[in-house]
N, C-alpha and C positions, 0 to 999 in steps of 0.2 A: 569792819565791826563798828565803825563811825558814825553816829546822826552828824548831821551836818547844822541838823537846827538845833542842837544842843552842846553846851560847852563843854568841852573834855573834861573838867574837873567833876560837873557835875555825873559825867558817864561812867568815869571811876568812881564816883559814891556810889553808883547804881551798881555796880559790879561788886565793890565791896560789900553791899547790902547783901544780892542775892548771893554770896558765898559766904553770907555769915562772917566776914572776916574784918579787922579793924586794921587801921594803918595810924605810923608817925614818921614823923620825919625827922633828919637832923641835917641841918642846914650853916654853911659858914656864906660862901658870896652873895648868896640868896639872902640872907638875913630873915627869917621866915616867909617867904615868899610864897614857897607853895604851902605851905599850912596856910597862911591868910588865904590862897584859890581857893581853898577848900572849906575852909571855913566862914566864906561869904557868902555859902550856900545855906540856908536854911533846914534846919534839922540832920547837918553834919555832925553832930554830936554822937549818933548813935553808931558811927563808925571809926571820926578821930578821934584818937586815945588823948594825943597832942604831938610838940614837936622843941626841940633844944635847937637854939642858935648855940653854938659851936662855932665861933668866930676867931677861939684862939687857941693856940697847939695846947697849951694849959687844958681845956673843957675838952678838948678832944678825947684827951688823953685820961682827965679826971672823972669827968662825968660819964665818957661814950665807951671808957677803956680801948681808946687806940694804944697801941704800945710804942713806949718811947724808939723801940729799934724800928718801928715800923716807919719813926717820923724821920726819925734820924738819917735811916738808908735811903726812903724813898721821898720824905716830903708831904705836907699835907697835901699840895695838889698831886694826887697817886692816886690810881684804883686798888692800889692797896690799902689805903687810909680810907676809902669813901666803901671799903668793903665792910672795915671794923668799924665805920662809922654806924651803917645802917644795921649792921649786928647788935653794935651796942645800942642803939636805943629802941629796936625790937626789943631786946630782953630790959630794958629799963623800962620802958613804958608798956610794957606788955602787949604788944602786936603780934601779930601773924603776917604781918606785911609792913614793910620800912623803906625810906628811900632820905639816901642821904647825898650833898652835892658839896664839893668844894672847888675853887678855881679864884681861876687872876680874871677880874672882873676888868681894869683898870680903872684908869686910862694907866697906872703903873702897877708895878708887882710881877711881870712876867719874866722870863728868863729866856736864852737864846732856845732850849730845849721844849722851854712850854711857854708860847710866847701870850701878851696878854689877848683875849678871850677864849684860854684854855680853861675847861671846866672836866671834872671827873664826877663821874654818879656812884652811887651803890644800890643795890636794890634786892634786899630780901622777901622774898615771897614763898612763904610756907616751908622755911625750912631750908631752901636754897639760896644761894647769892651770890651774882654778878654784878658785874662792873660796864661803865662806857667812859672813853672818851671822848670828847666834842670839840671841836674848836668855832666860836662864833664871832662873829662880824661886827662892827660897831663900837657905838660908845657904851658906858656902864652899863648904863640904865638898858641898852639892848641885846647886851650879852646877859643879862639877870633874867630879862624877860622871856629871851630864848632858853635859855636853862632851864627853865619853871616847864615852859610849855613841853620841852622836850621827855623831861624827868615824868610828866603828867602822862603825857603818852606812850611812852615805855612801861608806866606800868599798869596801862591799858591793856598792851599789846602782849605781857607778861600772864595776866590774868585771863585773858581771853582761851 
């Protein structure tokens, strides 16, 4: 379901377009990453609602409603956490469709279990919500990039 002459962010606005449907994101390694994809499209507007950096267990928790047991048991990097994530800012920002990412971006922060370029996604679409984990290759800056790109086409492929 890919053009190949056109950028995935933009083929996710077009999909979001023709389902009527609006997205946001809530983003911690990413740092707005995939909201700025998407929003360096021209007339994005009538599908992003918008999107929370969620950088710190604090805003997770206050702004996004993760729950403290959720962080405590499993950790922000968890697809349990990236599930409340993208819950919570559907229903904060008023979406139909959400996708939230946390992860050890590095070059530090990983642990033996989630070493660094471990990333976790959430992704709510209409109601439903799942989870991925990923593990990527590289320095900072190419584990963010891969995350954005990943998180963009999952919910291509979700929508589709």
């Amino acid at each position: 379901m890919f053009d190949r002459g056109k950028p995935e962010a933009a083929q996710l606005l077009d999909l979001l377009r023709k389902k009527n449907l609006h997205i946001s994101t809530a983003e911690s390694c990413t740092g707005g990453m995939i909201a700025t994809s998407l929003t360096a499209i021209a007339g994005s507007s009538d599908v992003v609602n918008g999107g929370i950096v969620s950088y710190t267990n604090q805003v997770k928790h206050e702004v996004l409603g993760v729950k403290t047991e959720t962080l405590e048991k499993y950790s922000a990097v968890s697809e349990e956490c990236t599930r409340e994530m993208a819950e919570g800012v559907a229903k904060l920002l008023k979406t139909e469709v959400s996708v939230s990412v946390s992860g050890y971006a590095g070059p530090t922060g990983g642990t033996a279990e989630k070493p660094t370029g471990t990333v976790c996604f959430g992704f709510y679409v209409q109601g439903k919500t799942s989870s991925a984990t990923k593990h990527f290759i590289g320095d900072r800056a190419n584990v963010r990039r891969e995350a954005v790109l990943f998180a963009v086409h999952e919910l291509i492929e979700k929508l589709c």
